[in-house]
N, C-alpha and C positions, 0 to 999 in steps of 0.2 A: 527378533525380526521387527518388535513394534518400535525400537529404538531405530532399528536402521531406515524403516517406512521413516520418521519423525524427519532425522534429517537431511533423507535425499525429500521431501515434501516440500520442507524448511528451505532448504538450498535453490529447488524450481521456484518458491515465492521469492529470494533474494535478487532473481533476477532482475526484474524489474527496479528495485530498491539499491540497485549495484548501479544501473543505467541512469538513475534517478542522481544518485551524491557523488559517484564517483569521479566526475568531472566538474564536480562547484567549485572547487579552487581553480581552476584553470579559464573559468568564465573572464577574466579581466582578461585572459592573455589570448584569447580564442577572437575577442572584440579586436585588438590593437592586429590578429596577423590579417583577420578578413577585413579592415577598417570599418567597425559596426561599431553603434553604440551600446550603451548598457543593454537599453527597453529590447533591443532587435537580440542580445544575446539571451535574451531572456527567452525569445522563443523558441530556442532552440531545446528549452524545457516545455514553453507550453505545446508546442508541437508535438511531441512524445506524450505528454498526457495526456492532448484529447482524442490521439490512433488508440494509446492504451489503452481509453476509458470504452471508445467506440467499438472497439475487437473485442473487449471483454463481453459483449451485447452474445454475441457467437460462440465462444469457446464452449462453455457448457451446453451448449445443444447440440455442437457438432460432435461433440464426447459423448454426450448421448445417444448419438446415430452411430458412428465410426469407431466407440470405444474411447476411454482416456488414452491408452498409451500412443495408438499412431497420431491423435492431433496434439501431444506433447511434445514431441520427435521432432516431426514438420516445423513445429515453433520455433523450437530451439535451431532449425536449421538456416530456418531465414535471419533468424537474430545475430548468429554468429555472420553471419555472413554480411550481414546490414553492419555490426559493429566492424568489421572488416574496412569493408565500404568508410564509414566516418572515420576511419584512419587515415584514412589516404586521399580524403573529400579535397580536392583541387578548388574550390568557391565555397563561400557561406551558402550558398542555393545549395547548393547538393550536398552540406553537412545537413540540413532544414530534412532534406530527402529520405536521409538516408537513418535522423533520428525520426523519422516517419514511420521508416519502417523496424528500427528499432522498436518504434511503441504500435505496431500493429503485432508483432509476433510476444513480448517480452511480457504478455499478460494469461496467458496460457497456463503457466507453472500454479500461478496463484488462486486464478478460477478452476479447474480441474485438479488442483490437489484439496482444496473444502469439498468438491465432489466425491473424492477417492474417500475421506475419512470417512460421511455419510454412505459411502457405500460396504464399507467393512466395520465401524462403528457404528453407535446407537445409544444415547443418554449419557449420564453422567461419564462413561467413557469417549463418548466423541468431543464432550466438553475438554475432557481431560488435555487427550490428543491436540486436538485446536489451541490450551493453550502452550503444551509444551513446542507442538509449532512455531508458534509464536514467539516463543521464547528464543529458537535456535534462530529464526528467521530475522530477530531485534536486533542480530552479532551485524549483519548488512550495513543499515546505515549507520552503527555506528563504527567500523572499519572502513567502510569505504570511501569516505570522505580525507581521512585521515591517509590512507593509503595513496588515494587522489592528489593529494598536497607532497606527499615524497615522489611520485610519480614526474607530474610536474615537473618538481625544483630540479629532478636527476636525469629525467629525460624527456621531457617537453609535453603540452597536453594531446598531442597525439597519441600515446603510450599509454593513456587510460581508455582509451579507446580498443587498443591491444588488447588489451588485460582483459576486457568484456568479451570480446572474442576468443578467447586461451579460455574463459569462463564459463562461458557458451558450449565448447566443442568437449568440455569435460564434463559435462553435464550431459551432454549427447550420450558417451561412452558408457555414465554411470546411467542412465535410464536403460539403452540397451543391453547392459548386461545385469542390472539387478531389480528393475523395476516391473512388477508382473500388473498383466492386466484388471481392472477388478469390478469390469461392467462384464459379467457373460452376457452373449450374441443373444440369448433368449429374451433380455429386459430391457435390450437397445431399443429406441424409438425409432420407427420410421423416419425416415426423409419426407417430410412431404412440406413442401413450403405455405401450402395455406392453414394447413394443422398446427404449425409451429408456429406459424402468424399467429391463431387463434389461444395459444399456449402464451406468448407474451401478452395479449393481451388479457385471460384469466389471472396470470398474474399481477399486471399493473391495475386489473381491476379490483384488489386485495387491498383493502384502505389499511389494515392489521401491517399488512406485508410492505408497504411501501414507504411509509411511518416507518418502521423499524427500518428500513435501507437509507433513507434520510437520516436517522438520531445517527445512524455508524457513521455517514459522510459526512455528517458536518462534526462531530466528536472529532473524529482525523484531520477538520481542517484547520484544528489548532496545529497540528504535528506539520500539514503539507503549508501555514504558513510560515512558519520561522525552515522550512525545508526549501521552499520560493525565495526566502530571504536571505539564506545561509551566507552568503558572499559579501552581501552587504552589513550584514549584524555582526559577522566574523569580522571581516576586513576594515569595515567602515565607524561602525559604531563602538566594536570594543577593541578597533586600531591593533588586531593581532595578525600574526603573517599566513600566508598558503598555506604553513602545516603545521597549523595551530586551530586546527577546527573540529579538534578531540576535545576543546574547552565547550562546544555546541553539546556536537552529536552523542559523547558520552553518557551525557547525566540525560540527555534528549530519550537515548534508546537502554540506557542503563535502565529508567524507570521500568523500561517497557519490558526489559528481560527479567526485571526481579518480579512488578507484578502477575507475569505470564508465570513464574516460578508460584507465587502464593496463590494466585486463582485454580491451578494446576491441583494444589495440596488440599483444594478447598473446596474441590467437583463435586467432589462424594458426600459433603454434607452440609453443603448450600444450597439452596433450593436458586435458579437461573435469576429470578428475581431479586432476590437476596442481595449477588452480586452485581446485579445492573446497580440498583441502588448505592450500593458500598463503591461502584466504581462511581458514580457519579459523583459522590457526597466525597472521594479523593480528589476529582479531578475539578471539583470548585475549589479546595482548601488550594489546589496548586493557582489557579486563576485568581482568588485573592491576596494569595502570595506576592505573583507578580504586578499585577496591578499595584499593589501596596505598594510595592519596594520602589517601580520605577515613576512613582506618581510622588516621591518623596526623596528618591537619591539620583545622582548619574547611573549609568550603566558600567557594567564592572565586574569582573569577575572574583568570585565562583559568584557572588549575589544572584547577578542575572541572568546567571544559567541551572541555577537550583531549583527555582518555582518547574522547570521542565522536568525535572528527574516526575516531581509528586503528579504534576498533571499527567505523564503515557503511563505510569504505576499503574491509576485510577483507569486509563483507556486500556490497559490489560485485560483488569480486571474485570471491563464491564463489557468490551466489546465480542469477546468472545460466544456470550452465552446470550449478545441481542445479534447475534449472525446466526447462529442455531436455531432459534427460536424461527428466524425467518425462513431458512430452509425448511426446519422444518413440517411448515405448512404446505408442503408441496412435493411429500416423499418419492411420489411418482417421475418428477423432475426435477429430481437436486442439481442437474446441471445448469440447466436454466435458471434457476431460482439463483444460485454460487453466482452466476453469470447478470443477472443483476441487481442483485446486493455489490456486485466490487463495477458494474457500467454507472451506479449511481454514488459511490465511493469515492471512485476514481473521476469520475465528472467534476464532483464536488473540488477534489483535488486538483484539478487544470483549472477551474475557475477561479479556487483560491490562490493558487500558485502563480497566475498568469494574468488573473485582474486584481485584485486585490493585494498581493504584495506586495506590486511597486507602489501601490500609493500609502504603503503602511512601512516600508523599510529603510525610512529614513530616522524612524525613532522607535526606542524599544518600548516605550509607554503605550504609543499606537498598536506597535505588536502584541503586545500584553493587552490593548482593549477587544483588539482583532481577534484573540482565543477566547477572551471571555464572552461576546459575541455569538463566535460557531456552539459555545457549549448552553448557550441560553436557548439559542434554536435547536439544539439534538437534545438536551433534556425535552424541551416542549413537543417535538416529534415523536418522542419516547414514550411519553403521556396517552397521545392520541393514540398512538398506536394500542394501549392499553384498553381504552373505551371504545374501540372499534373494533374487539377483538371478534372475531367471523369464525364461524365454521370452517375447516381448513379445505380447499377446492381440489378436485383432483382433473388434471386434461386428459383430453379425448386420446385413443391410439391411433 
């Protein structure tokens, strides 16, 4: 059962992660039907990630109140339906709309299944859990992109859009018939709007807690830049075609599925620390990596895409057990707490995805100074968060 928990978990996180790569190769061709330029096709990514980031705020408190399973349901009900919607969007306005609500609903699986672990695991096994998640959840972007590019060539970018939908409504089917509830009605929180106000802000008042949600965001905003960039680093820079963007996201989400593999092996006899450390001190070797190479050669493959395997290894290994540690602090509301570790995550990700990559995705050097950047700020976040460390708070009912 704990196998099959893992990857229907895994599967609600790849939603979002499915919505996110599955249509980068079709971005040049999406621009030329609605006549847009680059910048404007771009938003049709930042737009889904700043609904994602903003709904994430919600998902875990309303799990909190209503249960996981019926605000998982709901989600996936608007997504499939939204992804429906972007298939057959008649104007770029109402593709904009309708990835709107693609990323209001597509964050649900991701924020409420870290709640599900925390409520049926505990310690070195929630760790575990988290990163064997992680590990199944790593197969997303790096299939989807790839998938996206035969999709494409075979039947136009409308049909990755399909495909999100068909993805959607099977996920609907697998949660209704195997996914059990795992908040009893006795430890649900009230509804009360000014309680729950008060609950955000006991948590944003967690200097320990908010540190640690910043080092995860900005560690990820190496991954969510060359993920902003994919079309242009793929296409442009290393002059490869639509479905050849398994040269990216392989060695990109490879890392990410073997380190979730060795952090996994290594729960039970590393102390959480241990590994934050170990994953840092990976994901700098990968940043001097690439800084090195493209400060000294062209861009080129495999070169320019192997510094990415060692740096999401290193974010494996270390991100798991600095999202733990943040929940942690707040046993009473793991949903809320899940709920902004991934609203400040995923912020960080529209930002870097939506300001920052255009004006870095014309050169892989920029890029490679771009990751080494986000990870000087999430190590230093990392820090604080260690010397700030607080008694852990607990809110009101």
């Amino acid at each position: 059962m704990q196998r099959l928990l893992t990857v229907i978990l895994a599967c609600l996180g790849m939603i979002g992660a499915l919505a996110i790569d599955t249509y980068l190769p079709s971005m040049p061709a999406i621009g030329q039907e609605y006549g847009v330029g680059p910048v404007a096709v771009q938003q049709t990514l930042s737009v889904f990630l700043f609904c994602f980031a903003f709904m994430m705020l919600f998902y875990g408190t309303l799990s909190d109140t209503f249960g996981r399973r019926p605000v998982i349901l709901v989600a996936l009900t608007v997504y499939t339906l939204a992804s429906l919607g972007a298939a057959w969007a008649p104007t770029f306005g109402w593709l904009l709309v309708f990835r709107a609500l693609q990323g209001l609903s597509a964050g649900a699986g991701s924020v409420i299944g870290q709640a599900i672990v925390q409520d049926r695991f505990a310690g070195p096994q929630a760790q575990r859990m988290m990163s064997h998640i992680m590990m199944v959840f790593g197969l997303a972007p790096a299939i989807a992109p790839i998938l996206g590019g035969w999709l494409h060539v075979s039947f136009g970018w409308r049909s990755t859009f399909l495909f999100l939908a068909l993805f959607g409504a099977a996920m609907i089917a697998l949660c209704l018939k195997l996914l059990d509830e795992s908040l009893p009605v006795d430890k649900r929180q009230a509804f009360h709007p000014g309680t729950i106000g008060r609950n955000y802000l006991m948590v944003l008042r967690n200097p320990q807690f908010v540190f640690l949600a910043l080092s995860v965001g900005l560690a990820f905003s190496g991954l969510s830049l060359y993920i902003g960039s994919a079309s242009n680093f793929v296409m442009e820079i290393l002059g490869l075609p639509e479905t050849a963007f398994a040269w990216m996201f392989i060695p990109l989400v490879g890392g990410m599925v073997v380190g979730s593999a060795w952090g996994g092996k290594r729960a039970h006899s590393a102390t959480p620390r241990g590994m934050m450390w170990t994953g840092y001190a990976v994901m700098s070797l990968g940043v001097v990596l690439n800084v090195g190479y493209h400060g000294l050669f062209p861009a080129s493959v495999p070169w320019s895409v192997l510094p990415l395997f060692v740096y999401t290894f290193g974010l494996a290994v270390a991100m798991p057990a600095v999202q733990l540690t943040a929940m942690g602090l707040f046993p009473r509301n793991r949903g809320l707490a899940s709920s902004m570790v991934g609203f400040i995550q995923m912020m960080s990700f529209a930002l870097v995805s939506g300001l920052v990559a255009p004006l870095l995705f014309d050169s892989a050097l920029k890029l490679a100074l771009g990751v080494a950047g986000g990870l000087l700020l999430s190590f230093g976040a990392w820090r604080l968060s260690v010397r700030s460390s607080v008694a852990p708070a607990e809110a009101g009912t």
